[in-house]
PDB file of N, CA, C and O in Angstrom:
ATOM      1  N   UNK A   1     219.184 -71.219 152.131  1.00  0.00           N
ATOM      2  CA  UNK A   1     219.726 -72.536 152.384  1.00  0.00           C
ATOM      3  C   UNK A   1     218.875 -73.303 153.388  1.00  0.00           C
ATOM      4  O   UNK A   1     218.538 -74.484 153.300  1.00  0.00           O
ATOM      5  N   UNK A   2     218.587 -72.452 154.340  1.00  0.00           N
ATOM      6  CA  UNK A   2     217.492 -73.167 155.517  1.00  0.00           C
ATOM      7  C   UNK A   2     216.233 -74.016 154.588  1.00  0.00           C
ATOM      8  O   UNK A   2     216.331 -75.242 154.562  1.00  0.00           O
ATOM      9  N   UNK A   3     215.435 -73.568 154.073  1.00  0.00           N
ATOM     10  CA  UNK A   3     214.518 -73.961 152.587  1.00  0.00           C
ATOM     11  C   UNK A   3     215.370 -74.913 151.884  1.00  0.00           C
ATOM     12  O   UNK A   3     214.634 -75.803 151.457  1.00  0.00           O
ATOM     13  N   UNK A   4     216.346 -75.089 151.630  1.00  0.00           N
ATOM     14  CA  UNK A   4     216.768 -76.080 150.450  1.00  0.00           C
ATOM     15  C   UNK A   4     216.866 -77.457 151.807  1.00  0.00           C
ATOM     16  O   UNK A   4     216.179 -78.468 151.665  1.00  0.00           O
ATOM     17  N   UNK A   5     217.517 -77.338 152.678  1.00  0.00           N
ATOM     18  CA  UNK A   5     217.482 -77.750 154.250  1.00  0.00           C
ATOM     19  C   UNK A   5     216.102 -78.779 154.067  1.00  0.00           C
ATOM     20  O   UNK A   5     216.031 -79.994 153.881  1.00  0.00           O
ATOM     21  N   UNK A   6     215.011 -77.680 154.212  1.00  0.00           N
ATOM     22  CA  UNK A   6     213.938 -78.465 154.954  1.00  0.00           C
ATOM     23  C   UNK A   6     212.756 -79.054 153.897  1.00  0.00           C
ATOM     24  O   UNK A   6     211.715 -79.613 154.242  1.00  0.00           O
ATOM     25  N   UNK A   7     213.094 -78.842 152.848  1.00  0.00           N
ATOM     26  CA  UNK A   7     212.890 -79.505 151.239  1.00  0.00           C
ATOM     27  C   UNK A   7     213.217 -80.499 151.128  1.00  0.00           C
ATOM     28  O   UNK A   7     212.387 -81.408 151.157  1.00  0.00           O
ATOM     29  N   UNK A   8     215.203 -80.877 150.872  1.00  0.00           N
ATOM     30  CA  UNK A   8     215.531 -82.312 151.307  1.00  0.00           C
ATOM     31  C   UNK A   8     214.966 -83.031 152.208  1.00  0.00           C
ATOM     32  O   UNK A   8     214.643 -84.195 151.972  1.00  0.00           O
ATOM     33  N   UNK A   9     214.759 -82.443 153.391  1.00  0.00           N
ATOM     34  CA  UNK A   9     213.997 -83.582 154.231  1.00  0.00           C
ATOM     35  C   UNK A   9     213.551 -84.139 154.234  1.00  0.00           C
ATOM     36  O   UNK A   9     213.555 -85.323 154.570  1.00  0.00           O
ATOM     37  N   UNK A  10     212.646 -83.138 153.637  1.00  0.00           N
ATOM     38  CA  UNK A  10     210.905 -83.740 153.485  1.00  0.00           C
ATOM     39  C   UNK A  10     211.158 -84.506 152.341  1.00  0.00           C
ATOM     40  O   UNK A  10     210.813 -85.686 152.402  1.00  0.00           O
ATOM     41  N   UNK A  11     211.628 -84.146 151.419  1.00  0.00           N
ATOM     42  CA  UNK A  11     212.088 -85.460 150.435  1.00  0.00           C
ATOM     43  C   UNK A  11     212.490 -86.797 150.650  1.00  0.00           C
ATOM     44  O   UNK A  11     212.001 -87.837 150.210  1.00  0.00           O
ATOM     45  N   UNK A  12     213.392 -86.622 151.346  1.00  0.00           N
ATOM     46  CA  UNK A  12     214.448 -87.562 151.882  1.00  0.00           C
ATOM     47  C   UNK A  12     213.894 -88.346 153.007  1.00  0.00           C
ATOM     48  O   UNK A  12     214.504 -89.406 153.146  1.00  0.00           O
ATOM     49  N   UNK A  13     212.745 -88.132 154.021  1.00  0.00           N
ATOM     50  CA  UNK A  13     212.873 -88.712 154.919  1.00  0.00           C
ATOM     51  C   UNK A  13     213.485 -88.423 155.875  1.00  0.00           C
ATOM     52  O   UNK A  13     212.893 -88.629 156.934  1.00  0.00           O
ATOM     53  N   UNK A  14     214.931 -87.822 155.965  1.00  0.00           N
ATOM     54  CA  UNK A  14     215.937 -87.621 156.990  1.00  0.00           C
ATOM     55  C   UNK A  14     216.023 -86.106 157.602  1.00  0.00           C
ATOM     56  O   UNK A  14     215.868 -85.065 156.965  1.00  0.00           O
ATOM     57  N   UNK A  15     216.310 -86.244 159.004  1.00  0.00           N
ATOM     58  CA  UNK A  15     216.515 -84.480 158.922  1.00  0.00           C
ATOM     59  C   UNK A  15     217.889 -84.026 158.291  1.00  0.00           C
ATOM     60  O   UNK A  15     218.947 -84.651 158.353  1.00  0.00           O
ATOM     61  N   UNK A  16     217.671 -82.862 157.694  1.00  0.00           N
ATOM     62  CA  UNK A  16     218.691 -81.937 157.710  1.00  0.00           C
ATOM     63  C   UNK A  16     218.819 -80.722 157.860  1.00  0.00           C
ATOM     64  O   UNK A  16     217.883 -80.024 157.469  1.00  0.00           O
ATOM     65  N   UNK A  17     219.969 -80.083 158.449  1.00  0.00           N
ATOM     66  CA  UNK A  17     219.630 -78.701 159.244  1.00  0.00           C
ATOM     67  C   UNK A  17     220.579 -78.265 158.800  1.00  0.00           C
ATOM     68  O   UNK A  17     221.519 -79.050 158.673  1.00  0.00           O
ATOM     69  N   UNK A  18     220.812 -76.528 158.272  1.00  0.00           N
ATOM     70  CA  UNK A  18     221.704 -75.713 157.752  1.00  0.00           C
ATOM     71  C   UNK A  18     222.084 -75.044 158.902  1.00  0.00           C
ATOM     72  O   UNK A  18     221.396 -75.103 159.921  1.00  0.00           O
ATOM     73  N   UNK A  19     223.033 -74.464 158.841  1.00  0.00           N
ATOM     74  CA  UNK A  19     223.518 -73.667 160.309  1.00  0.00           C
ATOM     75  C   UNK A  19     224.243 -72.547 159.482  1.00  0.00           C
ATOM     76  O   UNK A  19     225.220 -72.603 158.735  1.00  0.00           O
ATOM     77  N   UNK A  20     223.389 -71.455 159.891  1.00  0.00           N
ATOM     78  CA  UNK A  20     224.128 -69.919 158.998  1.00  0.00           C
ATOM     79  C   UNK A  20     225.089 -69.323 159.787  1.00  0.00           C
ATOM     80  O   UNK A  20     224.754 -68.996 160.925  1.00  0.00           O
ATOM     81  N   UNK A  21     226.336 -69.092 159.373  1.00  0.00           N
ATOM     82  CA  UNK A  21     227.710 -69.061 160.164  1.00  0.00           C
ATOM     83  C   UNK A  21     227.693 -67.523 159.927  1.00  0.00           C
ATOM     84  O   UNK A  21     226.829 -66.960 159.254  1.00  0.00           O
ATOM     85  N   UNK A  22     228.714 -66.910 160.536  1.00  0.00           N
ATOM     86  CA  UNK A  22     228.980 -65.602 159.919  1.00  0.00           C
ATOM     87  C   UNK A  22     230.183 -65.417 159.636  1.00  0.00           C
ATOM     88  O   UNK A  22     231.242 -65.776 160.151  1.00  0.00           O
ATOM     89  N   UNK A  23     229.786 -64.545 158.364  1.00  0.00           N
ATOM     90  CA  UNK A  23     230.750 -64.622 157.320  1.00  0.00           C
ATOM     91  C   UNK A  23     232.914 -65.181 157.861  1.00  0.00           C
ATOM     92  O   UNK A  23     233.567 -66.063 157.305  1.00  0.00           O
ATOM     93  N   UNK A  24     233.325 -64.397 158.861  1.00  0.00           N
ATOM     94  CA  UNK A  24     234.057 -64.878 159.527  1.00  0.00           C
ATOM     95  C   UNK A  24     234.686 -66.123 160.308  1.00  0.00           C
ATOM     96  O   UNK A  24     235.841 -66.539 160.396  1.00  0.00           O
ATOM     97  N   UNK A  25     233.655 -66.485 160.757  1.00  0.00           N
ATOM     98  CA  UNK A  25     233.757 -68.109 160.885  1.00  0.00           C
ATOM     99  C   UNK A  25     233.374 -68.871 159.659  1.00  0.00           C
ATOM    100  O   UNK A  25     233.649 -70.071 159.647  1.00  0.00           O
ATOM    101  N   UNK A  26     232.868 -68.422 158.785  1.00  0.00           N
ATOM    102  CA  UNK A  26     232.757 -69.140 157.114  1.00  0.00           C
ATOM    103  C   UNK A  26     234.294 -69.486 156.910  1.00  0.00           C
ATOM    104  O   UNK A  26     234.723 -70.587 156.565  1.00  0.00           O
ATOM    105  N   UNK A  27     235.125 -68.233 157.211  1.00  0.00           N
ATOM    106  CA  UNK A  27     236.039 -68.388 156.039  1.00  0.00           C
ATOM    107  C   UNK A  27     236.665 -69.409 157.067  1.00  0.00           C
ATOM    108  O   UNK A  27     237.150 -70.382 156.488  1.00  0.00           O
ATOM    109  N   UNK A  28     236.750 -69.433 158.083  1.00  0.00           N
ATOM    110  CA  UNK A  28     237.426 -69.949 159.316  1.00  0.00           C
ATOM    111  C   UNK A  28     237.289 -71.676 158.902  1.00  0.00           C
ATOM    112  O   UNK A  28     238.308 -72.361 158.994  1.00  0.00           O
ATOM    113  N   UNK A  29     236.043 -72.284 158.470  1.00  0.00           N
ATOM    114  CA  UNK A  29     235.404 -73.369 158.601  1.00  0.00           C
ATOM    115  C   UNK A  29     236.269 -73.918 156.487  1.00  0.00           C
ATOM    116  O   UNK A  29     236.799 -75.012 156.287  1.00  0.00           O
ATOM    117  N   UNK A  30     236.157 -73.051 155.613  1.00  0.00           N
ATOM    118  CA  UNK A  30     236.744 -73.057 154.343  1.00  0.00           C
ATOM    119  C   UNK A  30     238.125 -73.398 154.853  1.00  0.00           C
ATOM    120  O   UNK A  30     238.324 -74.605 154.983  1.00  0.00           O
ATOM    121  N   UNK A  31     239.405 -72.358 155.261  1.00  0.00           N
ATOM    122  CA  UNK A  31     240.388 -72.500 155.547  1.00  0.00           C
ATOM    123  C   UNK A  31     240.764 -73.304 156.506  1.00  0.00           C
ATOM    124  O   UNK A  31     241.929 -73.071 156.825  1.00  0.00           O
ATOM    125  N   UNK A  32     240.251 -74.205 157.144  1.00  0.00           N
ATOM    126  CA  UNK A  32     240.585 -75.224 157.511  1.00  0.00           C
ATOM    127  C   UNK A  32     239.763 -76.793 156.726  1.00  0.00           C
ATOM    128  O   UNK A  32     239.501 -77.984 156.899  1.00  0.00           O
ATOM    129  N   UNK A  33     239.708 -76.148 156.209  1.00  0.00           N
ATOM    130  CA  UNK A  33     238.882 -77.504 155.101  1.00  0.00           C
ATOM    131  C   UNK A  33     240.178 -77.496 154.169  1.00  0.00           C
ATOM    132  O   UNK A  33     240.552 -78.537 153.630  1.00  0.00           O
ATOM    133  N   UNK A  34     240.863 -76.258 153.996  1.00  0.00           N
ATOM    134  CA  UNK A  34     241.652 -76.728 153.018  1.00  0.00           C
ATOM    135  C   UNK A  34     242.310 -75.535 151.895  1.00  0.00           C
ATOM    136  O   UNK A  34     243.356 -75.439 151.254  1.00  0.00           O
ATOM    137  N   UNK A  35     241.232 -74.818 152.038  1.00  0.00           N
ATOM    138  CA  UNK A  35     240.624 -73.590 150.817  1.00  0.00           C
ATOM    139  C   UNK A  35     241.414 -72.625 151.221  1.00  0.00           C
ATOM    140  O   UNK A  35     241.305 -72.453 152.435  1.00  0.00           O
ATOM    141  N   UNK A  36     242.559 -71.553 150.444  1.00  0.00           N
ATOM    142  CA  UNK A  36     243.169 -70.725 150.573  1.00  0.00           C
ATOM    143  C   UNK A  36     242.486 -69.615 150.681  1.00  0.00           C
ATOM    144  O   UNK A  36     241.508 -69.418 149.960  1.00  0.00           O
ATOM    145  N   UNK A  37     243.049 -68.398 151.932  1.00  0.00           N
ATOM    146  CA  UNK A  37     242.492 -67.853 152.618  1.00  0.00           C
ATOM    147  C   UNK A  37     241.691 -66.701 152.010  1.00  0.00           C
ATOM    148  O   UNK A  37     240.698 -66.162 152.499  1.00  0.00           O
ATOM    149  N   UNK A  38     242.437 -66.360 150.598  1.00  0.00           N
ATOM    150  CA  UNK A  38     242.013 -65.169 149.448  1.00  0.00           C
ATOM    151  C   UNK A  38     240.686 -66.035 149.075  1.00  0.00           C
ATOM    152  O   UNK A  38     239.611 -65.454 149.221  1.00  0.00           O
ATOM    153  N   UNK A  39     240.676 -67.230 148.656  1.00  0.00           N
ATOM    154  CA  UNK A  39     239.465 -67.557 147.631  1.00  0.00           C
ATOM    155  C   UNK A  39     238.215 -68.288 149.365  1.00  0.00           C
ATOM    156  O   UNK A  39     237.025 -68.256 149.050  1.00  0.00           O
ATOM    157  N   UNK A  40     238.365 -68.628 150.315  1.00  0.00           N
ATOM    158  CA  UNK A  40     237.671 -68.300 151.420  1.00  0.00           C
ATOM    159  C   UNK A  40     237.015 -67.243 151.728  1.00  0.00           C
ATOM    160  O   UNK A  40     235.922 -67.320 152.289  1.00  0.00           O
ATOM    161  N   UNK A  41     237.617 -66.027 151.390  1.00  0.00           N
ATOM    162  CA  UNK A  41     237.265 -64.713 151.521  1.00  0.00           C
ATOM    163  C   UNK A  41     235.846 -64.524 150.640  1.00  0.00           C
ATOM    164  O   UNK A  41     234.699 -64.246 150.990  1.00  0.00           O
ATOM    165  N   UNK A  42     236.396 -64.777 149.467  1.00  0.00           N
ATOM    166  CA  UNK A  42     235.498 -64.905 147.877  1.00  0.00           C
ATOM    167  C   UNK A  42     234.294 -65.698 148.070  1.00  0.00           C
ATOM    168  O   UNK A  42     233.353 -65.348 147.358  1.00  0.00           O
ATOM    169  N   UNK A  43     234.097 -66.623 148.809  1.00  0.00           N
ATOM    170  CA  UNK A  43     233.183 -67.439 148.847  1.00  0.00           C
ATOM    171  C   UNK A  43     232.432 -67.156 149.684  1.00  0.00           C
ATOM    172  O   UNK A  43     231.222 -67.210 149.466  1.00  0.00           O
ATOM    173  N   UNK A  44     232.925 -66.781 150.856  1.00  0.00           N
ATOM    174  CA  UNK A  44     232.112 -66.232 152.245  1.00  0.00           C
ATOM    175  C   UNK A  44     231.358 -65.037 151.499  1.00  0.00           C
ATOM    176  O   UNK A  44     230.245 -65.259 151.022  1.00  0.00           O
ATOM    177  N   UNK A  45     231.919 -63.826 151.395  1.00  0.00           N
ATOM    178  CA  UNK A  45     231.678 -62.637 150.511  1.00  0.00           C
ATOM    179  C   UNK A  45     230.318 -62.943 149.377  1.00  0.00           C
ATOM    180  O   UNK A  45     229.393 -62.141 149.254  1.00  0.00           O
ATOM    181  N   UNK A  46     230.372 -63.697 148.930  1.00  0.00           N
ATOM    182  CA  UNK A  46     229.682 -64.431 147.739  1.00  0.00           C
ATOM    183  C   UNK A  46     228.120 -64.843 148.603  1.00  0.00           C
ATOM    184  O   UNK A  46     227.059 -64.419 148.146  1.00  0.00           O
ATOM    185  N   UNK A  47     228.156 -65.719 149.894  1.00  0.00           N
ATOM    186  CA  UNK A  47     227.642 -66.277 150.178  1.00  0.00           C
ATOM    187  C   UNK A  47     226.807 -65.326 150.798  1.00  0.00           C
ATOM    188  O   UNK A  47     225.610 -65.453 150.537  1.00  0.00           O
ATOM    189  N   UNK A  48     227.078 -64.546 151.437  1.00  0.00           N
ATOM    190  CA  UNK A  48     227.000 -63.126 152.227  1.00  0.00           C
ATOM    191  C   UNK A  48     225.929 -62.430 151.700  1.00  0.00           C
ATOM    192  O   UNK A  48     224.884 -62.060 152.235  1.00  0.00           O
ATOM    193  N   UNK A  49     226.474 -62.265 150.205  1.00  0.00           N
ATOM    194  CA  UNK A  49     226.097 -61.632 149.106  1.00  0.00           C
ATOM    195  C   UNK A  49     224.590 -61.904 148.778  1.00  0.00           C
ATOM    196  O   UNK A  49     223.717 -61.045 148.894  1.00  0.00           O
ATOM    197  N   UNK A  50     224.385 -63.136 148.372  1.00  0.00           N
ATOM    198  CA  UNK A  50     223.351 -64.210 148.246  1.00  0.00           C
ATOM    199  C   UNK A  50     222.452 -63.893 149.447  1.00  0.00           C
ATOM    200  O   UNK A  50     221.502 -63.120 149.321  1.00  0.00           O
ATOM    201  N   UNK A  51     222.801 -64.589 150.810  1.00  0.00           N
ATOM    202  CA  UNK A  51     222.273 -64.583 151.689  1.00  0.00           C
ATOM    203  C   UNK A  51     220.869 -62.868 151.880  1.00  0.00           C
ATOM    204  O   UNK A  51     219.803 -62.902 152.493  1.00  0.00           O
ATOM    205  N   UNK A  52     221.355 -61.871 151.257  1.00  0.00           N
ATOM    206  CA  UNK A  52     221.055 -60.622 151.326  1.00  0.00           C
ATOM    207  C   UNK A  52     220.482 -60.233 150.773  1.00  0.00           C
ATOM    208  O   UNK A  52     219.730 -59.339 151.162  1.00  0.00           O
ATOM    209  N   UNK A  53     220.502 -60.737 149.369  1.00  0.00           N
ATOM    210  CA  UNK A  53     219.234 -60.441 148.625  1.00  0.00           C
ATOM    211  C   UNK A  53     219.689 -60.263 147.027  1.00  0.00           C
ATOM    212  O   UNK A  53     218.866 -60.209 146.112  1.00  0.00           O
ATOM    213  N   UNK A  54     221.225 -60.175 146.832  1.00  0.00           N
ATOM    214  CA  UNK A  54     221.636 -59.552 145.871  1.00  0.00           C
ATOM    215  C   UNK A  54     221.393 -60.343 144.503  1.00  0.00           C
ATOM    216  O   UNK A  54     221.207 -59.721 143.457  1.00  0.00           O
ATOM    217  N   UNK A  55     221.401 -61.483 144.543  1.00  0.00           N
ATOM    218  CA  UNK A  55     220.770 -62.068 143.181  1.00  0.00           C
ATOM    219  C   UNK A  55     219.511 -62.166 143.044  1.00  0.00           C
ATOM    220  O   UNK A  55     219.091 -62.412 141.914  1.00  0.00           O
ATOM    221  N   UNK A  56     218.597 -62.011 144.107  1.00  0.00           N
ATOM    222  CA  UNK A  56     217.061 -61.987 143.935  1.00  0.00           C
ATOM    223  C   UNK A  56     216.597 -60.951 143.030  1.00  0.00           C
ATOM    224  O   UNK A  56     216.933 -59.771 143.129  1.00  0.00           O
ATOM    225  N   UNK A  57     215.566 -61.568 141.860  1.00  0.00           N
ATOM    226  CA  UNK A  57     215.178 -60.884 140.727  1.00  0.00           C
ATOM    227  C   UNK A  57     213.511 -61.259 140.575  1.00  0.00           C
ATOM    228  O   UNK A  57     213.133 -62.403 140.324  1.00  0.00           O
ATOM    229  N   UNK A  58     212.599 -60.128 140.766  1.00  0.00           N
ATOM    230  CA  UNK A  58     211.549 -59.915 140.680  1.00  0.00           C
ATOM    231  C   UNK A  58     211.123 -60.440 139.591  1.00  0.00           C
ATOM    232  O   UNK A  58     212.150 -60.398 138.913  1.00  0.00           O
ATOM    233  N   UNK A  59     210.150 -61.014 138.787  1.00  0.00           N
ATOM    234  CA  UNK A  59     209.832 -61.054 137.653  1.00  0.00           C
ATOM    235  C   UNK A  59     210.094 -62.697 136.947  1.00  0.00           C
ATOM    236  O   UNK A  59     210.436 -63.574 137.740  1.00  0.00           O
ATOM    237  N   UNK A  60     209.912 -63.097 135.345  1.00  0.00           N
ATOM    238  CA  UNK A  60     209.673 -63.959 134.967  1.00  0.00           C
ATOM    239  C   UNK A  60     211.336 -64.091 134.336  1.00  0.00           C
ATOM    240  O   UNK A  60     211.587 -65.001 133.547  1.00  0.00           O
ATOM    241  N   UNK A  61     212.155 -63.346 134.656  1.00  0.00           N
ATOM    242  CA  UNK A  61     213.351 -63.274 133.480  1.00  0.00           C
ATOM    243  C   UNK A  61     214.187 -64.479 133.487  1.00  0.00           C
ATOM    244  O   UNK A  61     215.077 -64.556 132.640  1.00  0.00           O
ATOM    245  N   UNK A  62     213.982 -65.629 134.508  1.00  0.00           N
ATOM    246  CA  UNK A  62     214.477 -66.888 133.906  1.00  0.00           C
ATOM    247  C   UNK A  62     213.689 -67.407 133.408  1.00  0.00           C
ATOM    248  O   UNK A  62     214.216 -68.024 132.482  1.00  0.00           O
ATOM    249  N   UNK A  63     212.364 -67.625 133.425  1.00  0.00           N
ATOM    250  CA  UNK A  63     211.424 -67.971 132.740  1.00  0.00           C
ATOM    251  C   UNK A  63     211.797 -67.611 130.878  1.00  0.00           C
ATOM    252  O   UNK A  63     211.747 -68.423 129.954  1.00  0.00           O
ATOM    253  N   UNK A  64     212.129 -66.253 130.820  1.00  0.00           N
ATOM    254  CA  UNK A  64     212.046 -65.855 129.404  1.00  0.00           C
ATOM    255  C   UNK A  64     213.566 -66.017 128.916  1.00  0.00           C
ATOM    256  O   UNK A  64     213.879 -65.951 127.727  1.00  0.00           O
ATOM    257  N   UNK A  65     214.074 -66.140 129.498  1.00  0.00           N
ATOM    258  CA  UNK A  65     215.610 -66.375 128.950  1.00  0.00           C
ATOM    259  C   UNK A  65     215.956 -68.031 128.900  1.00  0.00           C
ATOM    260  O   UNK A  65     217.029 -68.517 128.544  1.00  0.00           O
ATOM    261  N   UNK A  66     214.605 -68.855 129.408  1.00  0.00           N
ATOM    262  CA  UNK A  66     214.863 -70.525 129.124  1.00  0.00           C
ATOM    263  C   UNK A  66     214.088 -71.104 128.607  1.00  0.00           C
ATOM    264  O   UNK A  66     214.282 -72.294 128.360  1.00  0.00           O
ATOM    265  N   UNK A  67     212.620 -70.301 128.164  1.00  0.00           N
ATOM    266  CA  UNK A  67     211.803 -70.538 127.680  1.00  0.00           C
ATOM    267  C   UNK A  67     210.846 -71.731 127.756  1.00  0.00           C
ATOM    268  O   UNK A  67     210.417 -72.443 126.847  1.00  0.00           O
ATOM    269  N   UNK A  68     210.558 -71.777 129.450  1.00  0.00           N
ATOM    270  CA  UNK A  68     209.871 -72.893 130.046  1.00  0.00           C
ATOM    271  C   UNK A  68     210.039 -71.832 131.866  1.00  0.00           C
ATOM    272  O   UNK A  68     210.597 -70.857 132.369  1.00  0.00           O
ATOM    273  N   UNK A  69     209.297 -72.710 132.102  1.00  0.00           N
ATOM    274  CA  UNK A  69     208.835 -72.494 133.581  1.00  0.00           C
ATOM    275  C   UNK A  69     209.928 -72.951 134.236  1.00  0.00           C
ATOM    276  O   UNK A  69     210.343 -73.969 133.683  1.00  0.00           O
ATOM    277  N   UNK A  70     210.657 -72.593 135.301  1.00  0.00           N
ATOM    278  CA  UNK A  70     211.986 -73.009 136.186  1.00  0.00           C
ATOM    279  C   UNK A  70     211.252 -74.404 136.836  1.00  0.00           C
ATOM    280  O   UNK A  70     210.056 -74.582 137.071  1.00  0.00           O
ATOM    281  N   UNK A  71     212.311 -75.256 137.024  1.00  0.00           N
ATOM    282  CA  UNK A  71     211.885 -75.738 137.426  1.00  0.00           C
ATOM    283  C   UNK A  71     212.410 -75.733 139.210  1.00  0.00           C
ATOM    284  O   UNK A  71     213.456 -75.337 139.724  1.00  0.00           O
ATOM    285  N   UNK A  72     211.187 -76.350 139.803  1.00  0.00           N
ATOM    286  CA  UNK A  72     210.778 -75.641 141.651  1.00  0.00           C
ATOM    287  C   UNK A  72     211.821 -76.430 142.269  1.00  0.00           C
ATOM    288  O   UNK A  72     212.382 -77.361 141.691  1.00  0.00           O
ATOM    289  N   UNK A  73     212.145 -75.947 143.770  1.00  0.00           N
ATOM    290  CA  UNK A  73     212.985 -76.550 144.653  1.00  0.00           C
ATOM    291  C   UNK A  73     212.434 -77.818 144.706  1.00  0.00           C
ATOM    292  O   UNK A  73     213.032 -78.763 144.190  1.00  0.00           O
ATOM    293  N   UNK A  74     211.378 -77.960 145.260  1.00  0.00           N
ATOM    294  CA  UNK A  74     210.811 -79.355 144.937  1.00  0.00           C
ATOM    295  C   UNK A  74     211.133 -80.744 144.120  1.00  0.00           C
ATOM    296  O   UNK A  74     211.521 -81.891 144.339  1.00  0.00           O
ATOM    297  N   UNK A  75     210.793 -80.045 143.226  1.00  0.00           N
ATOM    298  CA  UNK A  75     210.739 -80.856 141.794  1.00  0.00           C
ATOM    299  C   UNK A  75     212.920 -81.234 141.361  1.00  0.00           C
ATOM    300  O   UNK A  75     213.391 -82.201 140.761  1.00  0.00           O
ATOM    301  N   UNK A  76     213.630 -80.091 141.944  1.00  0.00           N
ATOM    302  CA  UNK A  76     215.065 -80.518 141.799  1.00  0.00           C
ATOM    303  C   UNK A  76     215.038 -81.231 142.836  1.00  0.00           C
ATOM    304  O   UNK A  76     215.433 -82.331 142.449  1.00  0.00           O
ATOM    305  N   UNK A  77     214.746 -81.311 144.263  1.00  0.00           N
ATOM    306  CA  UNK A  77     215.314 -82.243 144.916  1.00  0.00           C
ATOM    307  C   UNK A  77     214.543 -83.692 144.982  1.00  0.00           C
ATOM    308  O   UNK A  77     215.189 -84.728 145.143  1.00  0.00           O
ATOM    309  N   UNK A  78     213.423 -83.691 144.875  1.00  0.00           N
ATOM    310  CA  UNK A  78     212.675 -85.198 144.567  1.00  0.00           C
ATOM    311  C   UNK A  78     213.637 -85.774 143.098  1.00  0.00           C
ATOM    312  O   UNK A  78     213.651 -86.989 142.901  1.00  0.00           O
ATOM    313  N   UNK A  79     214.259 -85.025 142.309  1.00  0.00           N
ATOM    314  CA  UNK A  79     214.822 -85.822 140.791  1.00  0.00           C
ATOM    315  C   UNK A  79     216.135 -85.686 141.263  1.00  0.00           C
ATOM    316  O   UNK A  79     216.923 -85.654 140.318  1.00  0.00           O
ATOM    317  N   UNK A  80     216.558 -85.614 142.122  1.00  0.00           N
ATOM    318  CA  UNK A  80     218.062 -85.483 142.898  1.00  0.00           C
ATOM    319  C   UNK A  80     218.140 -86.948 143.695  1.00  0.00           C
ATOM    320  O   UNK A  80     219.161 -87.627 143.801  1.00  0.00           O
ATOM    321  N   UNK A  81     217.012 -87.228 144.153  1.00  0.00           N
ATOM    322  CA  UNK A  81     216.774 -88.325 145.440  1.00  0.00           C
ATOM    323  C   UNK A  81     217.037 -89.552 144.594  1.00  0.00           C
ATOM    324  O   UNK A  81     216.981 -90.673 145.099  1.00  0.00           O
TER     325      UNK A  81
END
């Protein structure tokens, strides 16, 4: 998220800064936003998850399962702007 952070920026012109919470004060910051405390849990957990490494995948396999080159952080947030 820090990277998606300092991507926009530089896109954007503007700063923006991510602030990595832990997982506990995640849910803390969800459940008072609004978000019931089971699916807070789920999301923090999730985020946690992410944060760690667990969807990171070596290799071309979105490449071959979309049959084009991904397209880069870059390139989504300049066509976002």
């Amino acid at each position: 998220m820090a990277g998606l952070a300092d991507e926009v920026s530089r896109q954007s012109g503007k700063q923006i800064t991510y602030t990595d919470l832990p997982v506990d004060k995640y849910v803390g910051v969800l459940v008072d936003g609004g978000t019931p405390q089971a699916g807070a849990e789920i999301v923090a957990d999730g985020d946690r998850g992410v944060a760690s490494g667990d969807l990171h995948v070596e290799g071309n396999d979105l490449e071959r399962l979309i049959g084009r080159q991904p397209t880069t952080l870059a390139e989504a947030s300049r066509d976002a702007m």
